[in-house]
C-alpha positions in Angstrom: 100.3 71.3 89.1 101.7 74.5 87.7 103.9 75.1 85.0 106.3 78.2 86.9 110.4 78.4 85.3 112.1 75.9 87.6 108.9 74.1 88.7 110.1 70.3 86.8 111.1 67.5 87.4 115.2 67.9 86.5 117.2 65.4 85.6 121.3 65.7 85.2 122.3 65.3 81.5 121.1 65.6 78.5 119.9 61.4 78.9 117.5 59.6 81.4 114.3 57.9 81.8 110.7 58.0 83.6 108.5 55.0 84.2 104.8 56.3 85.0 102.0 53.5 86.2 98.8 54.6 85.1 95.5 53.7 87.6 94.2 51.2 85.0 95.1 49.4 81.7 95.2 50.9 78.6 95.5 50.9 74.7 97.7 53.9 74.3 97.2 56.6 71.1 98.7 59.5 72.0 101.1 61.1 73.9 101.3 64.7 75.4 104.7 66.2 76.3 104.8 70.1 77.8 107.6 72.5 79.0 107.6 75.9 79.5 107.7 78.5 76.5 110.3 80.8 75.3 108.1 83.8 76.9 108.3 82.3 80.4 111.9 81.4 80.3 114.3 83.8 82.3 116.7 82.8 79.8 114.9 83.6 77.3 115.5 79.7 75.9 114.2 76.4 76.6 117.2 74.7 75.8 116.8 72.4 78.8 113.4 70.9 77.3 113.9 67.0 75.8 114.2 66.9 72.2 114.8 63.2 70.9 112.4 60.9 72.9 110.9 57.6 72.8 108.1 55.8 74.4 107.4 52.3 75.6 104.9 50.0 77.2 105.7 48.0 79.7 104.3 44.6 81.0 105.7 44.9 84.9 108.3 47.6 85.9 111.4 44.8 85.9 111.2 44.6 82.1 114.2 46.3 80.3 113.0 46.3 77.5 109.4 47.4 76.6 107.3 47.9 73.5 108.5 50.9 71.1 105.4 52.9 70.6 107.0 55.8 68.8 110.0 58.0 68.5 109.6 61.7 68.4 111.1 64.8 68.3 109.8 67.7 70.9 110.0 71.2 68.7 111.3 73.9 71.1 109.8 76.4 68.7 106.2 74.7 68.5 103.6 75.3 71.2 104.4 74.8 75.0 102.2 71.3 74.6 102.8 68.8 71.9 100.9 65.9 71.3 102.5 62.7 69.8 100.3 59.9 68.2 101.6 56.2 68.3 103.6 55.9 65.2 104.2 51.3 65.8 101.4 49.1 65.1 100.5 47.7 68.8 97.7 45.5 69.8 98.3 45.5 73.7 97.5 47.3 76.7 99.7 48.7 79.0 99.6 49.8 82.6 102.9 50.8 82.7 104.9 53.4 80.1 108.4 54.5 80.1 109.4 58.0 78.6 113.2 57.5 77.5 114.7 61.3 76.6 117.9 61.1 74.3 118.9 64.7 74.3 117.7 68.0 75.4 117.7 71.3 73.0 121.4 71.9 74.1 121.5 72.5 78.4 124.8 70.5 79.1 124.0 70.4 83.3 120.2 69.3 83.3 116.9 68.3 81.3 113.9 69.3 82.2 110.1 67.8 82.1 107.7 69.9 83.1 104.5 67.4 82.3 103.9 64.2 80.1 101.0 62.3 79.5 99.6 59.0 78.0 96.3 58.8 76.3 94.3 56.0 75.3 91.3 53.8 75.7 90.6 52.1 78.7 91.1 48.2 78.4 87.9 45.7 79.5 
């Protein structure tokens, strides 16, 4: 609910994954990714926010291997908030998405994500 230095959900590595089930079905668009900024850091760096990232839809929570919906790149030197579009043509709806972060901004313990969202438009 806040967005305080520490206040994330940490994973060790630089590597790891988040499956989120939304409350309904939906065609995705967007994505929203968010970590702290520079200003807020004690550090002084973010270099625990994800950098390389992809996202997927899922049709149950025991598939491996969902739908790519896009790969992006989170810009430690942008705005605390990003916002990806869907870059792969997709016709389906999803109730379930899975957030796969290849690398962090250079943190060798831990990643860090602070808040992700999916938007879209709800399916009939």
């Amino acid at each position: 609910p806040d967005m305080y230095p520490g206040n994330c959900w940490a994973f060790k590595g630089s590597q790891g994954y988040l499956v989120v089930r939304l409350s309904m079905k939906i065609y995705p668009t967007a994505f929203t990714l968010e970590h702290i900024p520079k200003t807020l850091s004690p550090t002084g760096n973010i270099t625990s926010a994800p950098r390389n990232f992809a996202v997927y839809g899922l049709d149950d929570e025991y598939q491996e291997e969902g739908k790519l919906l896009g790969e992006y790149v989170y810009d430690q030197e942008g705005e605390p908030l990003q916002m990806f579009p869907v870059t792969e043509k997709n016709e389906d709806a999803f109730q379930i998405v899975e957030l796969r972060i290849f690398s962090n901004w250079g943190h060798a313990e831990y990643t860090c994500l602070y808040r992700f969202r999916v938007h879209g438009k709800p399916a009939e």
